[in-house]
VMD Tcl script that draws the C-alpha trace (Angstrom):
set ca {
  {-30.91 30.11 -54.21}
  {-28.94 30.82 -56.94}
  {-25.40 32.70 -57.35}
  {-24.06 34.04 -60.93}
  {-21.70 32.36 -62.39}
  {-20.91 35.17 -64.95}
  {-20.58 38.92 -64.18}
  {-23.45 41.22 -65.02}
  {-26.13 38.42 -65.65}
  {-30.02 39.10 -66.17}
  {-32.16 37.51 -64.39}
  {-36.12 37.40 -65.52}
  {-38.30 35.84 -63.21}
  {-41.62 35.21 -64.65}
  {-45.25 34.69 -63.46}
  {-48.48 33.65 -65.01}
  {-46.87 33.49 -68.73}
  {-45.83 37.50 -68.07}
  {-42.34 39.16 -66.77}
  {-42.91 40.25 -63.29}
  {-39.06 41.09 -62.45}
  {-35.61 41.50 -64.14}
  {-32.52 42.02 -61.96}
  {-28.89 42.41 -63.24}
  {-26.42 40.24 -60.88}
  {-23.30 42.10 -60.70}
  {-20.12 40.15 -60.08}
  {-19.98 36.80 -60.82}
  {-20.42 34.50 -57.50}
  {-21.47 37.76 -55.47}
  {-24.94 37.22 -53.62}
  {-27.83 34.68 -53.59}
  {-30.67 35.71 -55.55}
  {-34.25 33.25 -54.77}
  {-35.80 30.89 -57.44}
  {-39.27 31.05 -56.95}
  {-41.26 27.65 -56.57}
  {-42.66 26.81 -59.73}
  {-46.69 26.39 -59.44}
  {-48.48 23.58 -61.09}
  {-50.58 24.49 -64.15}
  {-54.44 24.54 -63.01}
  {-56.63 21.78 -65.06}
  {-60.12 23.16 -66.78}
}
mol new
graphics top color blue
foreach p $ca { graphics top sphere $p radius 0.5 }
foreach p [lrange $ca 0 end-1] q [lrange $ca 1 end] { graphics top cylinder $p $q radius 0.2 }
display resetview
């Protein structure tokens, strides 16, 4: 997990090249937000 380090920070997560969340953080080292498992690129 992962805890802010400044106050107010964005967080983007994104999947499959697209944004599929933003979150603002509020106060630095307040809460534990998840960092998603990154997911091998598929070979053609």
């Amino acid at each position: 997990s992962y805890s802010p380090l400044t106050d107010n920070e964005v967080l983007i997560y994104v999947s499959e090249g697209r944004v599929s969340e933003q979150r603002t953080t509020g106060k630095a080292g307040e809460g534990n937000f998840p960092i998603p498992a990154a997911i091998a690129p598929t070979a053609i």
